[in-house]
C-alpha positions in Angstrom: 150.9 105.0 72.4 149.7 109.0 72.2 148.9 110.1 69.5 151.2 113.2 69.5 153.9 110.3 69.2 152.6 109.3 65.7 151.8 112.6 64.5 153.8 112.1 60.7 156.5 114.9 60.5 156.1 116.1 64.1 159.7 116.4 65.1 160.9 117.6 61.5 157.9 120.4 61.6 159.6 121.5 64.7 163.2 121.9 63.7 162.1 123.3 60.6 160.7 125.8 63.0 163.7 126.3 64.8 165.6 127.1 61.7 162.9 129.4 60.8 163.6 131.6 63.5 167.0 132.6 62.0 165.4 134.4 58.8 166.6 138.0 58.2 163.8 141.0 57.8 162.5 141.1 54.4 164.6 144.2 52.0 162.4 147.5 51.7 160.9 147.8 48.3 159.2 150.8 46.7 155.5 151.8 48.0 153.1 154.5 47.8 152.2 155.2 51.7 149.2 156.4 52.7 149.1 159.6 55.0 146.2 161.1 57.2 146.9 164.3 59.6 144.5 164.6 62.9 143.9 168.3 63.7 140.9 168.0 66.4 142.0 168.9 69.6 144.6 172.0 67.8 144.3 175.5 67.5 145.7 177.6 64.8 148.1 179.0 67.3 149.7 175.3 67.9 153.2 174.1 67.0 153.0 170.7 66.9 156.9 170.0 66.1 158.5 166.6 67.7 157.3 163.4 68.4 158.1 160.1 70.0 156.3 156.6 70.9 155.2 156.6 75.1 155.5 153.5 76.8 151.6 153.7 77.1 151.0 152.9 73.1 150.3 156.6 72.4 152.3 159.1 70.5 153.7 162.1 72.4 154.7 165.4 71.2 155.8 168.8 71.7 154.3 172.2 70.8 156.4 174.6 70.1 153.2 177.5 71.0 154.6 180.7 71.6 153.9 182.1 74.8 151.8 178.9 75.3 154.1 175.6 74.9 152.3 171.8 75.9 153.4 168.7 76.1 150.5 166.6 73.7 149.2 162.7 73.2 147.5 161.5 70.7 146.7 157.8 70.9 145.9 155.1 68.0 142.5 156.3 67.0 143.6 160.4 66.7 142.4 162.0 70.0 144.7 164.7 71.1 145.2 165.6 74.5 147.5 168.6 75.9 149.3 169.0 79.3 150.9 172.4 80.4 150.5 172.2 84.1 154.3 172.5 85.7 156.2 173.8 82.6 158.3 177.0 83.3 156.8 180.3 82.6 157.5 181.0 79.0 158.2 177.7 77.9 158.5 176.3 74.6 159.3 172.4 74.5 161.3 171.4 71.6 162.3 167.8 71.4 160.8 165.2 73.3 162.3 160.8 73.6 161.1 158.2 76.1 163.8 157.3 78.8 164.2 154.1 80.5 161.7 154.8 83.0 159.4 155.0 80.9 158.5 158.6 81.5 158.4 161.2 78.2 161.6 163.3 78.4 161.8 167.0 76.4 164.4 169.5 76.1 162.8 173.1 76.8 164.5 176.4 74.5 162.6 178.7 76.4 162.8 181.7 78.4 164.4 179.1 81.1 166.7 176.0 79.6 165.3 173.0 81.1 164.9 169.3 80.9 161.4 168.5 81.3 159.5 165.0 82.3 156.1 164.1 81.9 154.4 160.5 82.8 151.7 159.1 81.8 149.2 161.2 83.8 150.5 164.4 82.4 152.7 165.4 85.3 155.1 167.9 84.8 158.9 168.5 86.0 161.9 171.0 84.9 165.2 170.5 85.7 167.8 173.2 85.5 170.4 173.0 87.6 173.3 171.8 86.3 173.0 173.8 82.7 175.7 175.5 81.2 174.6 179.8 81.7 172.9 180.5 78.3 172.3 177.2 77.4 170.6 176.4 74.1 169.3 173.0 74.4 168.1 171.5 71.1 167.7 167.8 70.8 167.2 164.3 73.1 167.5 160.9 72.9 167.8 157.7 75.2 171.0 156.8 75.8 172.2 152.8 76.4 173.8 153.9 79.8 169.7 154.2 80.8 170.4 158.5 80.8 169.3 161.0 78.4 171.2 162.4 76.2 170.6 166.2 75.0 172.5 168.7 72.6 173.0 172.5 73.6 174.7 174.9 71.3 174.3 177.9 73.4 177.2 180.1 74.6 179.1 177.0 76.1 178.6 174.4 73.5 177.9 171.2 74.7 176.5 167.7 75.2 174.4 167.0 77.8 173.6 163.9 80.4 170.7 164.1 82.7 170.1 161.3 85.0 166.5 159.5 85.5 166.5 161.5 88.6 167.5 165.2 87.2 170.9 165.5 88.0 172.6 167.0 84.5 176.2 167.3 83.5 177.8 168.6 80.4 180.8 167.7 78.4 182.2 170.6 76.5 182.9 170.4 72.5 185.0 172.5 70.6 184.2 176.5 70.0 181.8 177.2 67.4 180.2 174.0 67.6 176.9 173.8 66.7 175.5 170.4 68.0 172.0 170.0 66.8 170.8 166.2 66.1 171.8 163.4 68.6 170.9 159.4 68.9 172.0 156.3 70.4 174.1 154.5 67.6 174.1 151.5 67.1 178.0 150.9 69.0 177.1 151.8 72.1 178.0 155.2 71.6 176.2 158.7 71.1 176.0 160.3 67.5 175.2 164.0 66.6 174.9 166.5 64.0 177.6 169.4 64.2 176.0 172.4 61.7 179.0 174.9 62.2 182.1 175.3 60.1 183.0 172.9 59.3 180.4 171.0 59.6 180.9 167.6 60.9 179.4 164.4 62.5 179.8 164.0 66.2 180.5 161.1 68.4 180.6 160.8 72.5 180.9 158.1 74.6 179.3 157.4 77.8 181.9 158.6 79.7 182.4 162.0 77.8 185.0 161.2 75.1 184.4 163.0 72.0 185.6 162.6 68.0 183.9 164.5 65.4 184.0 163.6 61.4 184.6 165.7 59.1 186.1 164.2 55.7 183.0 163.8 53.2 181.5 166.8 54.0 182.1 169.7 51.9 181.6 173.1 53.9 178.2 174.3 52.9 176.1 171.4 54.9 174.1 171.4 57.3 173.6 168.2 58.9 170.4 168.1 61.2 168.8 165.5 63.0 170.4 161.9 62.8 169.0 158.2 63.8 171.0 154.7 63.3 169.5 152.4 60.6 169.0 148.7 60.2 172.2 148.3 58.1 174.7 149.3 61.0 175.3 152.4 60.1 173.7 156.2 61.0 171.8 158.6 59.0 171.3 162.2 59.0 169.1 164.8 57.3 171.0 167.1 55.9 169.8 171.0 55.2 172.5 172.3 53.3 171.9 173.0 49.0 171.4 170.8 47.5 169.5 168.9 50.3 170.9 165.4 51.3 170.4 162.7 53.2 173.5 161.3 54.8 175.3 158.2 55.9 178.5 157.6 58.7 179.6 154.1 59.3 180.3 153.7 62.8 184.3 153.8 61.7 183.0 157.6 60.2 183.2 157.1 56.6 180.2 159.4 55.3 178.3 159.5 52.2 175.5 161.5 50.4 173.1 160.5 48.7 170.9 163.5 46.6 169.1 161.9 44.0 165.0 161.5 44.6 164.9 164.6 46.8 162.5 167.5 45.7 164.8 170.4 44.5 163.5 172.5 47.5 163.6 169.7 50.1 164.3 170.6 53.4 164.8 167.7 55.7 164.8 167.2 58.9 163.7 164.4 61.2 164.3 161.2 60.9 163.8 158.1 62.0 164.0 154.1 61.0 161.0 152.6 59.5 159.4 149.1 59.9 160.3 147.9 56.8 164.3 148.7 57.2 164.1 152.2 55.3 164.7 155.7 56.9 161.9 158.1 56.8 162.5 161.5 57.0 160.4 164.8 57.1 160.6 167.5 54.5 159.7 171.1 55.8 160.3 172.7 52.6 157.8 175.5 51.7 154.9 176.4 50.7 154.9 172.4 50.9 156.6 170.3 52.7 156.8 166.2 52.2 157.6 162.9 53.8 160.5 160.7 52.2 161.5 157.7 52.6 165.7 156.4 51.7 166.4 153.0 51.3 169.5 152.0 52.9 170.7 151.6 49.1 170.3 155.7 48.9 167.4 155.6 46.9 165.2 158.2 48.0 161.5 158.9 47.3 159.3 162.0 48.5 155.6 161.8 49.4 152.9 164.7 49.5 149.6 163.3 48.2 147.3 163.2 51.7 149.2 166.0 53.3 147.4 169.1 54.9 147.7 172.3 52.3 151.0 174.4 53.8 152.0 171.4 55.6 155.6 171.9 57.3 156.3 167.9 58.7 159.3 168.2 61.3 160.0 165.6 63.7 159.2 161.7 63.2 158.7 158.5 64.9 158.1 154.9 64.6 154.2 154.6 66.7 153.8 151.5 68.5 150.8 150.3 65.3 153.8 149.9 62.9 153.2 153.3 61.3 155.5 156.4 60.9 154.1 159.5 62.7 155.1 162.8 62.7 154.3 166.2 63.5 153.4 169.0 61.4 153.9 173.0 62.1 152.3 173.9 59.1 149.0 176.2 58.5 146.9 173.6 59.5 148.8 172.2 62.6 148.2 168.5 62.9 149.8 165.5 64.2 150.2 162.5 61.0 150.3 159.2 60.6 151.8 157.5 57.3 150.6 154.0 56.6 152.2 151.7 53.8 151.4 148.7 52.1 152.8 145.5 54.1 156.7 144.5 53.8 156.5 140.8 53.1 159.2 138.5 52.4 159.1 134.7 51.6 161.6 133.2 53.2 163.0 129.9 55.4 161.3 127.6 53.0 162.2 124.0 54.7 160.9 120.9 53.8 160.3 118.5 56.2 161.6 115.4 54.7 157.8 114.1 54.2 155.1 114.1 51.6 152.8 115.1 54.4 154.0 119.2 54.7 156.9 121.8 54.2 157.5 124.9 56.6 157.5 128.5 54.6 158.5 131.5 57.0 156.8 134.6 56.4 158.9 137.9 57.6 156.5 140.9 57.6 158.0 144.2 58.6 154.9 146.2 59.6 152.3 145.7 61.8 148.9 146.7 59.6 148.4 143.4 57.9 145.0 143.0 58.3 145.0 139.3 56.1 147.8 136.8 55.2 147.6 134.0 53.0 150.3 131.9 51.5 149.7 130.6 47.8 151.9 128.0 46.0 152.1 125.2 43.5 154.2 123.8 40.8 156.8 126.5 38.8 155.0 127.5 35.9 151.6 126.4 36.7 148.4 127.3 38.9 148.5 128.4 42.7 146.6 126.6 45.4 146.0 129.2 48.0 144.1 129.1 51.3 141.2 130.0 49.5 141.0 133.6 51.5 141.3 131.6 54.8 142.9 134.8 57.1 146.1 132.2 58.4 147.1 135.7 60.4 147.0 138.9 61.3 149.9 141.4 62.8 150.3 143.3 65.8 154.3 144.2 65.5 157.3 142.9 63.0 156.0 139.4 63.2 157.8 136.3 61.8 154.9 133.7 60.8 155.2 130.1 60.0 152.9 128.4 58.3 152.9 124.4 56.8 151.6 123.2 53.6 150.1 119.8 53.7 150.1 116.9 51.3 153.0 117.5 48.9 154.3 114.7 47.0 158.0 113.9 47.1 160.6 114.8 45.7 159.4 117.4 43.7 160.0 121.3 43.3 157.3 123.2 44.6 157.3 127.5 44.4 155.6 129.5 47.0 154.9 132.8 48.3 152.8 135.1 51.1 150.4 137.6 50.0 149.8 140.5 53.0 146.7 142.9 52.7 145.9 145.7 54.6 143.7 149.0 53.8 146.6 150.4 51.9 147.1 147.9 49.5 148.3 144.4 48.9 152.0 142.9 49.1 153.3 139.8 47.0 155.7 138.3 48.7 158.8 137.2 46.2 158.5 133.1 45.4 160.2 131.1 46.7 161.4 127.6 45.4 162.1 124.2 47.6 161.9 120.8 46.8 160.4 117.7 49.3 162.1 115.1 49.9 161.9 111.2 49.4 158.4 109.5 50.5 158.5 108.6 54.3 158.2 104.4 54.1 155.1 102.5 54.1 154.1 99.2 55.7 152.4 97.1 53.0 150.3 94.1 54.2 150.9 93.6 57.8 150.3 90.2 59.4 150.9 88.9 62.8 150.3 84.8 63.1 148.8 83.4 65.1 146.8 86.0 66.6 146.7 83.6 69.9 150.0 83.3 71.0 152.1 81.6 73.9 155.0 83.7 75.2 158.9 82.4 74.6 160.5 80.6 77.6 163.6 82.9 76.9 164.5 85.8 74.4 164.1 88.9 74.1 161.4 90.4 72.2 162.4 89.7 68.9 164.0 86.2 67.7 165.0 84.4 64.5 161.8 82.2 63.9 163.9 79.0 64.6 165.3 80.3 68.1 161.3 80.2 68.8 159.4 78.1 66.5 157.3 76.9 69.9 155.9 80.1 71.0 155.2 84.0 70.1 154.3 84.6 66.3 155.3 84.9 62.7 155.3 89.3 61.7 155.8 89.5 58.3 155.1 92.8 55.9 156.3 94.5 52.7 158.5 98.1 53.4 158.8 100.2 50.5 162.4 101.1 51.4 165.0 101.1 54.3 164.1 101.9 57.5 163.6 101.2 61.3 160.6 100.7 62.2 159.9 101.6 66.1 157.3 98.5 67.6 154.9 99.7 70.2 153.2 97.1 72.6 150.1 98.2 74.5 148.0 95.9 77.2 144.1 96.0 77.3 143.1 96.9 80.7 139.8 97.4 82.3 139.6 101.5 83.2 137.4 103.9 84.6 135.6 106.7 82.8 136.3 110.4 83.9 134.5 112.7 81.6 135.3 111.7 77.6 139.0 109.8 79.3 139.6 106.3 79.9 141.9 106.7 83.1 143.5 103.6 85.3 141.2 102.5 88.2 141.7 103.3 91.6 140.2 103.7 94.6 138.6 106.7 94.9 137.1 106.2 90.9 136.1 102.7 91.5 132.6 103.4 91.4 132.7 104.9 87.8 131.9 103.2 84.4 134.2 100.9 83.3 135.9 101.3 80.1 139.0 99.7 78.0 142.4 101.5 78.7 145.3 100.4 76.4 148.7 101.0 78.4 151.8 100.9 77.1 154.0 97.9 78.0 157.3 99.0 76.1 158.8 98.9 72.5 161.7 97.9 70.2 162.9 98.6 67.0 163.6 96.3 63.9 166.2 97.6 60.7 164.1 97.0 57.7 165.3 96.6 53.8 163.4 97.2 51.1 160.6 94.2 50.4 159.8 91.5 52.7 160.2 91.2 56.1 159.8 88.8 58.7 160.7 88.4 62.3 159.4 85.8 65.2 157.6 88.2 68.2 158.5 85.8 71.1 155.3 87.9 73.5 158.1 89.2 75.8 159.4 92.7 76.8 161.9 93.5 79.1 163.2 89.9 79.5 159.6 89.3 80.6 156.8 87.3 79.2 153.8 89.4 78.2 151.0 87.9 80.8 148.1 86.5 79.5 146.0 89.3 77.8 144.4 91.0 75.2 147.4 93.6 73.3 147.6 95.5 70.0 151.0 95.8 68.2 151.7 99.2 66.5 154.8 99.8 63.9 155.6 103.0 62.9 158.3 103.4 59.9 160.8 105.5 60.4 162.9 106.4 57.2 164.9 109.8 55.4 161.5 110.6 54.2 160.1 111.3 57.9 157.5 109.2 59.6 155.2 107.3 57.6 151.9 105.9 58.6 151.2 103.9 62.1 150.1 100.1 61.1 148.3 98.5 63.9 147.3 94.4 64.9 145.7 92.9 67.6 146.8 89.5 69.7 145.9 87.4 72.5 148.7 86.0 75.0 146.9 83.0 76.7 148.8 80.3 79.0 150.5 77.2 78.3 148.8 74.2 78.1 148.9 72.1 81.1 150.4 68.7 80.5 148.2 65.8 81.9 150.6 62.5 83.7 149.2 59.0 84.3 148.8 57.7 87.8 150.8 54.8 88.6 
């Protein structure tokens, strides 16, 4: 038999696994982020303003530089790199998304309205035609038709579609609309900020169709920028006094939430965070802020780590995990915010066995630089994994880990403890109980150890169907099960490297060595105590030829797989019986 096939727990481990797989992300709690700003590579004349996350792991921006505009990169480590080469005389990118192509898409306000595209080698096209005369373009977003989506609330108000190979179309709104914000939602559809008056909260379909929502807004807002969140719904930042941050169900039911916002907040990007929160940017002055809004509505504001006169504007989740953003303040920069790691306990499943359970770990961000899982009993001490590093993250990773050598039936509590340079995360306990003990095989004895096979039967008969041949197996079970048989034939092999493999012709010459192979198996219904059974030596309505074998039972019970028992035998031939001569 292999030894995968006796592993204890195997096949429970694995479909505790599966059900693992199902486990929700873990609910944002409240953390203190951490927030560093990279300024090599800027000037003081630099506008660093929008950002988005390439398809080449870098974060891409725009700079709003009068008279000078660039498209930037920065990658992981805070090098900044600038491309200009092929923007329009007098441009002045504005907001910038990656399309389907994986090219870095930007809306350009200006002296000529353009779409712009830059890949990753920094080269450089505008695309006009197609623009409604004295367009306005503002915002830009990926849309899930595989086109880009843009807002324009110049003299035509519009929304805009430009196609992966430049061809643009526009689908008119209402006069006086100002359409600033727009996003993929999370329906399929468009969504967009409307700051005129009324103000309102736009929607457009693929095909052009437009609604806007207005009820819930009262008319001094002024909704700007606007992302979908992990609860369904979309968000938007909105500008108006006081400041708010704002929700719209996908059936347009909005609400405001203004509580935790700095009295002079000014928010405006936005974008969903690792850990299920929106994070927005606060451009208030002299000092702006990031902030964070559960999808509760509780809102916190961050400026410890900020530049002095830092103005943050748009943001993005980087490919690392951690919310960057871009910052037109005194000291122009580019940020990165880095928090704590989101950890939740959850998926505990028991395996049936006092050999392991299965805990699911759900972390939401990618720094986790050390995971370990502690547990024990409720109320006393923790074993832990004595500062063994069981994983690190690259992305939202759902780990899995099993504890080992739990007794049964009994409650155990246990949780997963994340650190990364920020801080350290507790996950919440969590509580699950083992089940019964897998079943035991006391005492095993298989008489006589030379045997004769059965004339007829199967391989297991009553012991006075067969009294003449096979032998007696008797053993103790500790409670009901089926226990699986396995029978397994001494043979004479050849050795290939640290393997015993079957002999044949082209490995003749090798070193011989003893190769068990298995001859088949059968299964016997146990109850609890003794048990005995007469092993007639056949399999398969065969005898067993004459041989050296072993005999492994394996338990099989509600409590999992318990521990492999195994005997040797001989099967000899018959004696031969000797007539007189006449």
């Amino acid at each position: 038999m292999k030894r995968s096939e006796r592993s204890p727990a195997r096949s429970c481990l694995l479909a505790a696994l599966a059900l693992l797989a199902l486990a929700l992300a873990a609910p944002a709690q409240a953390i203190t982020p951490t927030i560093t700003e990279f300024s090599s590579g800027l000037t003081s004349a630099d506008n660093p303003f929008d950002v988005t996350s390439g398809a080449d792991d870098a974060i891409w921006f725009t700079d709003r530089r009068a008279g000078a505009g660039a498209i930037g990169r920065i990658n992981m480590g805070g090098t900044i790199m600038k491309f200009t080469t092929g923007l329009n005389s007098g441009a002045r990118p504005f907001h910038i998304a990656t399309g389907a192509d994986g090219d870095l898409w930007f809306t350009d306000d200006g002296t000529t309205a353009a779409i712009g595209r830059i890949d990753g080698t920094g080269h450089i096209d505008e695309f006009s035609t197609g623009l409604n005369p004295g367009a306005a373009l503002t915002d830009i977003t990926a849309g899930p038709d595989g086109n880009l989506w843009f807002t324009d609330h110049g003299t035509t108000p519009a929304i805009g579609r430009i196609t992966l190979s430049g061809a643009i179309h526009e689908f008119p709104l209402p006069a006086g609309s100002t359409p600033s914000g727009i996003s993929a939602g999370p329906d399929g559809n468009l969504w967009f900020t409307d700051d005129s008056t009324p103000p309102a909260i736009g929607r457009i379909t693929t095909s052009g169709s437009v609604h806007e929502f207005s009820s819930g807004l009262a008319a001094d807002r002024h909704p700007a920028e606007i992302a979908p969140g992990a609860d369904g719904a979309v968000w938007f930042t909105d500008r108006g006094t006081p400041p708010a941050i704002g929700r719209i169900t996908t059936a347009g039911v909005i609400r405001q939430f203004f509580s935790g916002l700095f009295p002079t907040s000014n928010p405006f990007g936005i974008a969903e965070g690792p850990d299920g929160a929106l994070w927005f940017a606060d451009g208030a002055t002299p000092t702006g802020a990031i902030g964070r809004a559960l999808t509760t509505g509780a809102i916190s504001e961050f400026r410890a780590g900020l530049n002095g006169g830092s103005t943050p504007a748009g943001v993005t989740l980087g490919p690392d995990g951690n919310i960057w953003f871009g910052d037109t303040g005194t000291i122009p920069a580019v940020g990165m915010i880095t928090t704590p790691p989101a950890v939740s306990t959850v998926g505990a499943s028991p395996t049936g066995s006092t050999t392991a359970a299965v805990l699911g770990l759900v972390d939401g961000h990618a720094q986790a630089t050390s995971i370990q899982v502690e547990y024990g009993l409720p109320g006393g001490g923790l074993s832990s994994t004595r500062g063994r590093n069981i994983g690190t993250t690259t992305g939202p990773t759902h780990l899995t880990v099993a504890l080992s050598r739990l007794r049964a039936n009994t409650t155990y509590v246990a949780r997963f403890v994340a650190t990364n340079p920020t801080d350290t995360t507790f996950g919440p306990f969590l509580s699950f109980t083992t089940g019964p003990p897998a079943d035991r095989i006391i005492g095993m004895k298989l008489r006589p150890k030379t045997m004769v096979a059965a004339a007829h039967g199967g391989p297991i008969r009553s012991a006075r169907a067969a009294r003449s041949a096979g032998a007696l197996v008797s053993y103790t079970g500790t409670q009901p099960a089926t226990t699986r048989f396995t029978i397994e034939h001494s043979v004479i092999g050849r050795r290939a490297g640290k393997n015993c493999v079957r002999r044949t012709r082209r490995n003749r010459v090798h070193r011989p060595c003893k190769l068990f192979v298995t001859v088949g198996s059968f299964k016997h219904k146990d109850k609890p105590g003794r048990v005995r059974f007469r092993f007639t030596a056949r399999m398969h309505g065969r005898k067993l030829g004459p041989g050296s074998y072993r005999l492994d039972a394996e338990p099989r019970s509600a409590g999992g797989i318990g521990r492999t028992v195994r005997k040797s035998f001989i099967v000899k031939l018959p004696a031969r019986k000797h007539h007189k001569k006449r």
